[in-house]
C-alpha positions in Angstrom: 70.0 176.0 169.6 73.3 177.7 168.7 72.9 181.6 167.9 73.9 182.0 163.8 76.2 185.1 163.5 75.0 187.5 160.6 78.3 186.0 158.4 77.0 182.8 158.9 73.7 184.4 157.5 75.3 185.4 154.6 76.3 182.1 153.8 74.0 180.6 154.3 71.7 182.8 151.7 74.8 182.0 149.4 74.0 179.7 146.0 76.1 177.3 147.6 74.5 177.2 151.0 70.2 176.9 149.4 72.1 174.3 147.4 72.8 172.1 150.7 69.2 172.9 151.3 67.4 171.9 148.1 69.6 168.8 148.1 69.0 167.5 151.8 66.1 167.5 153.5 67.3 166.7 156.6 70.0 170.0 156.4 69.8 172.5 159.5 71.5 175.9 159.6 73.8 174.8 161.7 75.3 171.8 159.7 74.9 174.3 156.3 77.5 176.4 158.5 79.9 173.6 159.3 79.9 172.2 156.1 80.5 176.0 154.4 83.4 176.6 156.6 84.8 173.5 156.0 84.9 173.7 152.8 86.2 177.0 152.6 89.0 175.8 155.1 89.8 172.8 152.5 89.9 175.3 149.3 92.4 177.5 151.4 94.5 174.1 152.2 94.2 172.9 149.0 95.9 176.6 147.1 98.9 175.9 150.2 99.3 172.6 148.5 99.7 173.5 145.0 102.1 175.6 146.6 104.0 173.5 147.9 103.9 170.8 145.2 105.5 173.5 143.2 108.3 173.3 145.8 108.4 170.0 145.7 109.1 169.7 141.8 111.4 172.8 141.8 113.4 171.6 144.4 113.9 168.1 143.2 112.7 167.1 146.3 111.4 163.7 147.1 108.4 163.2 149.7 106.7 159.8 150.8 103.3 160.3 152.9 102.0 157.2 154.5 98.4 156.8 155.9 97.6 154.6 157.8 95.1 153.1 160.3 92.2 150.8 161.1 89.7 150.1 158.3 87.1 152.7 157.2 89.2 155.3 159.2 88.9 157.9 155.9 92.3 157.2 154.9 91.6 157.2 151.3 88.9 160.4 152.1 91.7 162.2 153.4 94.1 161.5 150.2 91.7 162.2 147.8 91.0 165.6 149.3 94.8 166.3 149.7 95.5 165.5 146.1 92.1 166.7 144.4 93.9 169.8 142.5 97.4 168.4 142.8 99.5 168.3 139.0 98.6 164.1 138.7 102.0 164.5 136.8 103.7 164.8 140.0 102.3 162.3 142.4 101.1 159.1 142.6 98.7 157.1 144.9 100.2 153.8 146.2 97.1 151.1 147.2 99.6 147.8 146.7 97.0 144.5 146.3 98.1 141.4 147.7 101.7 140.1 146.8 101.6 138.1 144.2 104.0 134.6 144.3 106.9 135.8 142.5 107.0 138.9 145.4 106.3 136.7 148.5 109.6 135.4 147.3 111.3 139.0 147.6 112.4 141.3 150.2 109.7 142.0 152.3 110.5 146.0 151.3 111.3 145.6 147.7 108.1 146.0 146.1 107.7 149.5 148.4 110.3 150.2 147.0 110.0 150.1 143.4 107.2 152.6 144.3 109.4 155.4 145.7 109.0 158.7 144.1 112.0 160.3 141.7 113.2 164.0 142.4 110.5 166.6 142.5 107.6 163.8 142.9 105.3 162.7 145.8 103.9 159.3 146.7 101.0 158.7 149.2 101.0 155.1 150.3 97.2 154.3 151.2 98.2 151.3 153.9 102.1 150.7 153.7 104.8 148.6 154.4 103.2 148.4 158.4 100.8 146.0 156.6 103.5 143.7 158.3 103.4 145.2 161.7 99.2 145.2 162.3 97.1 143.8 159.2 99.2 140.8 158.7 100.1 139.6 161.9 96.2 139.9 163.1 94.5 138.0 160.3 97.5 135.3 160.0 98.9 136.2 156.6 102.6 136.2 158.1 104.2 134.1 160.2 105.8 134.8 163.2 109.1 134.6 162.1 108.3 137.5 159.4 106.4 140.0 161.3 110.3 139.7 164.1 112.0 140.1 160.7 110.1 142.8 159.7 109.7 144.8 163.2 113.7 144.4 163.1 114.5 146.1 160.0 112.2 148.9 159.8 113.6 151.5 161.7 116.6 150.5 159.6 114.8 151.1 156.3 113.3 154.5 156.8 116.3 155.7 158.6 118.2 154.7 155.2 115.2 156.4 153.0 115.1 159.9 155.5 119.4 159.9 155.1 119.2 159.3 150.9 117.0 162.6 151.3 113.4 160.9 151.3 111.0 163.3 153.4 108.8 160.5 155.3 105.3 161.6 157.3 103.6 158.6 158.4 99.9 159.5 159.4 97.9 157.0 161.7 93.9 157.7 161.3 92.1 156.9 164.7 88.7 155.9 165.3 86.6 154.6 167.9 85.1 150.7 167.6 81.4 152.4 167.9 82.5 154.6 164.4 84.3 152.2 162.8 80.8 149.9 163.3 78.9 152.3 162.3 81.0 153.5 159.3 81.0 149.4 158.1 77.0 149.2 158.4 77.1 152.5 156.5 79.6 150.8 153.5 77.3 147.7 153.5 73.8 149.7 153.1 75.0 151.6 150.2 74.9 150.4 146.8 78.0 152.8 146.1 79.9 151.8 148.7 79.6 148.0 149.5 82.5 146.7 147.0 84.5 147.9 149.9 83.6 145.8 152.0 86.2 143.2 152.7 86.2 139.8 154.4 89.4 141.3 156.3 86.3 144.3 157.3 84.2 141.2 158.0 86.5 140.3 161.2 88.2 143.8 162.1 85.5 144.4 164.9 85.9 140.9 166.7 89.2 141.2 166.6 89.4 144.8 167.4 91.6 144.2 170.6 94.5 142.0 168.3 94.6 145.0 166.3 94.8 147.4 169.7 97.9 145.1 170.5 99.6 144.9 167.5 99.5 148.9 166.7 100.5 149.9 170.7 103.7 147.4 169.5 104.0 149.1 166.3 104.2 152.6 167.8 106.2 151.6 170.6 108.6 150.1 168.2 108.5 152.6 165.3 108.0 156.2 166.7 111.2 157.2 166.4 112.8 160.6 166.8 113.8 160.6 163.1 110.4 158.9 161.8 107.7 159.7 164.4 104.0 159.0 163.6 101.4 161.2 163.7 98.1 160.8 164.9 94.9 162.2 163.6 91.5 161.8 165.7 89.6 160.5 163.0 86.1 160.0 164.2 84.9 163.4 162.4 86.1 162.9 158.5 86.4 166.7 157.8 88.3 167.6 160.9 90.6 165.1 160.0 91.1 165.2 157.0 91.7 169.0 157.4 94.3 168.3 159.8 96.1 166.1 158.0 96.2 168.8 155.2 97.6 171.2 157.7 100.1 168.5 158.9 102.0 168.1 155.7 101.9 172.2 155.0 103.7 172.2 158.7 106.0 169.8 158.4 107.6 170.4 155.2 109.5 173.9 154.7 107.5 175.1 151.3 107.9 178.7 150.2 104.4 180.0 151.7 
């Protein structure tokens, strides 16, 4: 068993830590620990991003943050914990539904579009426009001809966003297929959790290896020097979602 340094001790004998203890049964000292210094490395994060919100909004800058990745990879964990004490003036979260008819009619792009963010605003797209590039290709809701279309113009389109001044991250969450089975029998036993469950869930483990091919395409295609993506191991929720956090502090030049 690990050896607990006397800080750890102290956290441990913390309200917060007997807390983990009275509510889990199953709690060790040693998970009490990780979950303690994780969420003390997320409250640190989370001050940096206020911080740099405030830069954001008094600069009149305008930053687009795309996650992305295979289902139940914690994108939507991750950018709930990024925004949780964020101004909800300021931002918005972007989870587009299916296109309805009048927008399967429109440029592919357009309705990404009208979801853009104004100066001194952020927008986190939860699953983007590379719908078209993995999602849609693999469960047949494009056709050939569209997905060529599509794989054409993007570069195009974010190169046009990054030069009107849009500051684009695109984050790719990674997991393993044994995670992202576990994670769906997880979503499926819990009475909380099982609205999530999709039929498009339903058929993302058998065709696991469509999706492999489709996404090795999409970052061969799309990783561009101007627009590169960024990938976060994602098989531990709070590592990643902590380096994600510490991503977008990195990447955009804030007053610290």
């Amino acid at each position: 068993m690990a050896k607990i340094s006397d800080k750890s001790i102290t956290k441990l004998n913390s309200k917060k830590g007997l807390k983990y203890f009275l509510l889990d049964e199953t709690m060790t000292p040693l998970k009490a620990v990780k979950l303690l210094n994780y969420e003390t490395k997320l409250k640190k994060l989370q001050v940096e991003l206020r911080k740099l919100q405030e830069w954001v909004e008094n600069n009149d800058e305008k930053v687009v943050i795309l996650f992305e990745g295979r289902d139940a990879a914690g994108k939507g964990g991750a950018i709930r914990r990024i925004t949780q004490h964020l101004n909800p003036r300021e931002f918005r979260v972007v989870a587009l539904p299916k296109p309805t008819e009048e927008e399967q009619g429109e440029w592919y792009f357009q309705r990404y579009i009208n979801n853009l963010p104004r100066k001194g605003k952020i927008v986190f797209f939860d699953r983007s426009w590379y719908n078209r590039a993995v999602v849609e290709p693999v469960n047949g809701f494009c056709t050939q001809e569209e997905y060529n279309i599509f794989m054409n113009q993007v570069n195009d389109f974010e190169r046009m966003l990054i030069e009107s001044g849009t500051r684009l991250i695109k984050f790719y969450f990674s997991i393993s297929k044994n995670e992202q089975l576990k994670r769906f029998e997880d979503i499926k036993s819990s009475p909380l959790k099982k609205w999530k469950f999709s039929k498009v869930d339903q058929n993302a483990i058998k065709l696991w290896d469509s999706y492999t091919d489709y996404k090795n395409k999409m970052f061969e295609k799309t990783n561009t020097e101007i627009s590169p993506w960024i990938i976060i191991k994602a098989n531990r929720k709070s590592q990643a979602r902590i380096e994600a956090m510490q991503q977008v502090l990195n990447l955009l030049p804030y007053n610290e």
